[in-house]
C-alpha positions as CSV (number, residue, x, y, z in Angstrom):
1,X,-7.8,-3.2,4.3
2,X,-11.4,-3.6,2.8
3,X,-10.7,-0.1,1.0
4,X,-8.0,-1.2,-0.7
5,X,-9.6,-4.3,-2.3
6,X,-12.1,-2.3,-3.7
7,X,-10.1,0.3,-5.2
8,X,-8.3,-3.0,-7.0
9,X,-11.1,-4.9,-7.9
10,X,-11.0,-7.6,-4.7
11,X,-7.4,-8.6,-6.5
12,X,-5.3,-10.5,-3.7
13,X,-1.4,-10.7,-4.5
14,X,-0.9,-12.6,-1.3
15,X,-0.8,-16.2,-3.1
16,X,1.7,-14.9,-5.7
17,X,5.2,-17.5,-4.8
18,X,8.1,-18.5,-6.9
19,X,9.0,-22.6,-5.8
20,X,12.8,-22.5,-5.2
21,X,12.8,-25.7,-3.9
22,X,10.5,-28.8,-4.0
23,X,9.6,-30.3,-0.8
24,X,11.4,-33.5,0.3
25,X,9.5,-35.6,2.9
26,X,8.8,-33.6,5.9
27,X,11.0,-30.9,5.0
28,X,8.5,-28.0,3.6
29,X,8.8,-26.4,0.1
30,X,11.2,-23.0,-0.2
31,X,9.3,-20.0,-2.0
32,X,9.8,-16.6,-2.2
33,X,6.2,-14.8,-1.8
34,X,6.4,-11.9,-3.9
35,X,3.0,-11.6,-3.9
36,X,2.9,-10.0,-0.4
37,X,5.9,-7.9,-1.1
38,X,3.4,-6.7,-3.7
39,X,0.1,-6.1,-1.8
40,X,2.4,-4.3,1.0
41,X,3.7,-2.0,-1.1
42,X,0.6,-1.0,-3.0
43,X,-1.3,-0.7,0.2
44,X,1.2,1.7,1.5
45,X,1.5,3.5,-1.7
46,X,-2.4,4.1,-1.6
47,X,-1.6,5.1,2.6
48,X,0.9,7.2,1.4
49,X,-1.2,9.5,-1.2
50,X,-4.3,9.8,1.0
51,X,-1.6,11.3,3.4
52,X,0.0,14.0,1.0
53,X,-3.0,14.9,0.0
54,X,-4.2,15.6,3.1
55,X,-1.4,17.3,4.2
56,X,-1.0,19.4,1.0
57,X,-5.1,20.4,1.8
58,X,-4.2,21.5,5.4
59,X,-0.9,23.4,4.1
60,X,-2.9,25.3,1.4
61,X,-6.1,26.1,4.3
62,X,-3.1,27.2,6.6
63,X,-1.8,29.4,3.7
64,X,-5.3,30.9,2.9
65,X,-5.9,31.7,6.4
66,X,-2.3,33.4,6.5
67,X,-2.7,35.3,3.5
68,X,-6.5,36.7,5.1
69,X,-4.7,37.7,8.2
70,X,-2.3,39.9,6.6
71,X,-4.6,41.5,4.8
């Protein structure tokens, strides 16, 4: 989401890991990736506002065009 990078400054959370274990030979290494935990939830949470605000526009429209018709 090229929107979203902007809004943080091109910041990319993706290559955020904790090592739990080393690797060993062919076995690969076990991380947790936290990172995109991290840029999921702030991309949603960005989603999420542009939505309510949206929706709390259209209500208040709706509401001024109720309150006209009444009149």
């Amino acid at each position: 989401m090229p929107p979203v990078g902007l809004l943080l400054g091109g910041v990319d959370f993706t290559q955020l890991a904790v090592t739990l274990k080393e690797a060993a030979g062919d076995d690969p290494a076990v991380t947790l990736n936290y990172g995109n935990f991290i840029q999921t939830v702030t991309g949603f949470l960005i989603v999420a506002w542009a939505i309510f605000l949206a929706v709390k526009g259209m209500n208040r429209l709706r509401g001024d065009a109720e309150a006209e018709a009444a009149e």
